[in-house]
KEZAZA-497188 format. One record per residue (C-alpha): residue in one letter; y, x negated, z. Coordinates in nm, 4 decimals, padded with zeros to 6 digits. Layout:
! KEZAZA-497188
<rec residuo="a" c2="Y" c1="X" c3="Z"/>
...
***
This chain:
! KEZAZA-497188
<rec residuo="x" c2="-00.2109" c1="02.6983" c3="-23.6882"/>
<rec residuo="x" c2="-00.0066" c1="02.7262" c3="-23.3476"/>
<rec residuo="x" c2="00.3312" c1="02.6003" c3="-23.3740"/>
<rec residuo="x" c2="00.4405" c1="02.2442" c3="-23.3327"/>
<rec residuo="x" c2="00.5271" c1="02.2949" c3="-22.9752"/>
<rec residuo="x" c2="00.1831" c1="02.3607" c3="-22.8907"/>
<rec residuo="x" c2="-00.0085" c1="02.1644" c3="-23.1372"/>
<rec residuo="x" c2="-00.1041" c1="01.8582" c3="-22.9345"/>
<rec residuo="x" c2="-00.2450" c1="02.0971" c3="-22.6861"/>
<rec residuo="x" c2="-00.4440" c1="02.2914" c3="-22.9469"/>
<rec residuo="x" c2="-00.5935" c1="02.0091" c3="-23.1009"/>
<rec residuo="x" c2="-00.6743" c1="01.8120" c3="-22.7415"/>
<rec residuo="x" c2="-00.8848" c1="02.1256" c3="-22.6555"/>
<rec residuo="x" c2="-01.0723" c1="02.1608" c3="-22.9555"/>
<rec residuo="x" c2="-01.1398" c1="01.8049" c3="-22.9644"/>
<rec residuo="x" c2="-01.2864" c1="01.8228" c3="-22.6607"/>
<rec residuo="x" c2="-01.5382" c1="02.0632" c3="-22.7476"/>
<rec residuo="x" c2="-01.3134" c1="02.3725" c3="-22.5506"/>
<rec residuo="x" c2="-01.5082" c1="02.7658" c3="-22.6418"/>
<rec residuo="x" c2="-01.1971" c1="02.8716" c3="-22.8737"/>
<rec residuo="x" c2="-01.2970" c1="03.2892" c3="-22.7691"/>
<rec residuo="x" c2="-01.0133" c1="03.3911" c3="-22.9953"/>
<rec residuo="x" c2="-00.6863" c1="03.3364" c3="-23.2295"/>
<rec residuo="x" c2="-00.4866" c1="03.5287" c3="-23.4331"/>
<rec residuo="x" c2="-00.1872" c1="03.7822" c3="-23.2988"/>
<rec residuo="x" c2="-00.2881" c1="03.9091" c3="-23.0053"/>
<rec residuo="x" c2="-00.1306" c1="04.1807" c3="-22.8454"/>
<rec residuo="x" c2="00.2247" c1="04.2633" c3="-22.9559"/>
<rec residuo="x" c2="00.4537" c1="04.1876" c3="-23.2686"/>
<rec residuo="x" c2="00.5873" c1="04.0086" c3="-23.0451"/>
<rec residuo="x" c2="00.2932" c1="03.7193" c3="-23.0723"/>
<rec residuo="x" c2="00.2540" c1="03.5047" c3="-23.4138"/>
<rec residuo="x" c2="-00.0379" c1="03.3002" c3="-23.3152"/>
<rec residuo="x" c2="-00.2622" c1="03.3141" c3="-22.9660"/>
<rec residuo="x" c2="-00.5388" c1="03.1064" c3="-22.9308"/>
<rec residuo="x" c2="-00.7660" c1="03.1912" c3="-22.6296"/>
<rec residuo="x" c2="-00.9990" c1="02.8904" c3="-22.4540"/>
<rec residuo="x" c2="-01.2529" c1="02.9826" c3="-22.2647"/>
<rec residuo="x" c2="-01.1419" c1="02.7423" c3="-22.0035"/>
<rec residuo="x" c2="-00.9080" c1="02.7621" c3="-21.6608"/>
<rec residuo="x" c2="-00.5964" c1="02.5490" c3="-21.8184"/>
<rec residuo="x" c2="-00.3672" c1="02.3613" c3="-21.5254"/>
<rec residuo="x" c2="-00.0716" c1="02.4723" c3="-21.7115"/>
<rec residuo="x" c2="00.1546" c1="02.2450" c3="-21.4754"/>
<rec residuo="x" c2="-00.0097" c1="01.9249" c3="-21.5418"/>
<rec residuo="x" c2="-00.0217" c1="02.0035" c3="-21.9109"/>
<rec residuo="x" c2="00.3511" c1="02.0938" c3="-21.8904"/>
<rec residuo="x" c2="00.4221" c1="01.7556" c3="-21.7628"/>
<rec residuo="x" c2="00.1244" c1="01.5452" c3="-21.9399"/>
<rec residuo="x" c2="00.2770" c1="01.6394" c3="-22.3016"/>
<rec residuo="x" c2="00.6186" c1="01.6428" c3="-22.2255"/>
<rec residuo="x" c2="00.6487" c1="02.0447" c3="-22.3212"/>
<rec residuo="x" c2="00.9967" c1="02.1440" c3="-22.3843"/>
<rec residuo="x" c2="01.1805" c1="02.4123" c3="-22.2222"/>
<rec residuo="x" c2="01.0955" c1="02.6545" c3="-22.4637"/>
<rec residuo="x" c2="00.7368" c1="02.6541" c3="-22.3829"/>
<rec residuo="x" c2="00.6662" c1="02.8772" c3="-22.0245"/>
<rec residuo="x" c2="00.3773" c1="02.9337" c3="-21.8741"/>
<rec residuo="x" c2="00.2777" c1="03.3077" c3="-21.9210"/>
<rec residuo="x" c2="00.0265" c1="03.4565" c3="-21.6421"/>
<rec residuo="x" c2="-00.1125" c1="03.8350" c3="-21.6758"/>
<rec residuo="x" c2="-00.2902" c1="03.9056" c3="-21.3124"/>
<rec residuo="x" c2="-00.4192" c1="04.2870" c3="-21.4940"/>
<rec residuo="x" c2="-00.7225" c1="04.3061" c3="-21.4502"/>
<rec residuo="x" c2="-00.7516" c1="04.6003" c3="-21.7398"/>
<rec residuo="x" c2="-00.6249" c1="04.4344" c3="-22.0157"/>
<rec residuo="x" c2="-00.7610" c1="04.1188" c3="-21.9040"/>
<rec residuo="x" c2="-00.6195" c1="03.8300" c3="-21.7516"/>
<rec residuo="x" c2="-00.5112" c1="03.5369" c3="-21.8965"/>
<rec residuo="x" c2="-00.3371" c1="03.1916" c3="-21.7873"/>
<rec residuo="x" c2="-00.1736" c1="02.9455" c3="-22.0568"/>
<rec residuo="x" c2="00.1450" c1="02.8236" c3="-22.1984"/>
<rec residuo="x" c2="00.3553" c1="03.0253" c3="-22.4416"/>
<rec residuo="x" c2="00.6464" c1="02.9130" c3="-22.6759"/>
<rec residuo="x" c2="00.9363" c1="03.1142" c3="-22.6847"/>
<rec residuo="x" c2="01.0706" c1="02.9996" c3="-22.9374"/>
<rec residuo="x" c2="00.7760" c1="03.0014" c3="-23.1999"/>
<rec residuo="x" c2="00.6246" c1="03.3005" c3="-23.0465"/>
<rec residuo="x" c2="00.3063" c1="03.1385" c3="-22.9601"/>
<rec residuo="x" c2="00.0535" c1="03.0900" c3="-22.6970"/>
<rec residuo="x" c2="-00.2546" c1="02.8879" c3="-22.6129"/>
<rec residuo="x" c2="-00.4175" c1="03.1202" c3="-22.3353"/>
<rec residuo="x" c2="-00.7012" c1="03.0341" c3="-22.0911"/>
<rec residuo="x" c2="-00.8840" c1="03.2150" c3="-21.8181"/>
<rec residuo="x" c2="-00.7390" c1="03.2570" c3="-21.4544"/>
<rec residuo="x" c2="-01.1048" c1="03.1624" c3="-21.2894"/>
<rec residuo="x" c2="-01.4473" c1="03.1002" c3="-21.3752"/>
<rec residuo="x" c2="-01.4500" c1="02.8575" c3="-21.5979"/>
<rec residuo="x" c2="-01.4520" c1="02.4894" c3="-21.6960"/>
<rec residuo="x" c2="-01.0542" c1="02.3327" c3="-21.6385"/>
<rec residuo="x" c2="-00.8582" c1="02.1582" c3="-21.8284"/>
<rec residuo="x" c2="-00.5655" c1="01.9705" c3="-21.7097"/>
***
């Protein structure tokens, strides 16, 4: 379970039938809990839609060998709901 900060995003995307393609720590101790959607998030409107605190930032990784990923990350908590950068259904 993602951490409060992100939990009304979590559940909003599974509810609306959202591919969840993976969750669990991800790629560092640095990560509790990623969950990745198999969806193209609009991480500003989301931002502003559920009134995400400061703590939560939008993390971006453009590498193309590790693979990229688009979503919103809590600093705080450690956690992250990631999407894909293109490709794919949005969600805003």
């Amino acid at each position: 379970m993602v951490c409060e900060h992100l939990s009304a995003l979590d559940r909003e995307l599974t509810e609306s039938g959202a591919n969840e393609t993976f969750r669990g720590q991800a790629w560092s101790d640095n990560c509790r809990e990623w969950v990745y959607y198999d969806v193209v998030l609009d991480v500003e409107n989301l931002r502003s839609r559920l009134g995400l605190g400061s703590m939560v930032t939008v993390h971006e990784n453009l590498d193309e060998r590790s693979g990229t990923e688009r979503g919103l990350a809590c600093n705080l908590c450690k956690d992250g709901i990631m999407g894909r950068i293109s490709g794919a259904e949005g969600f805003s």
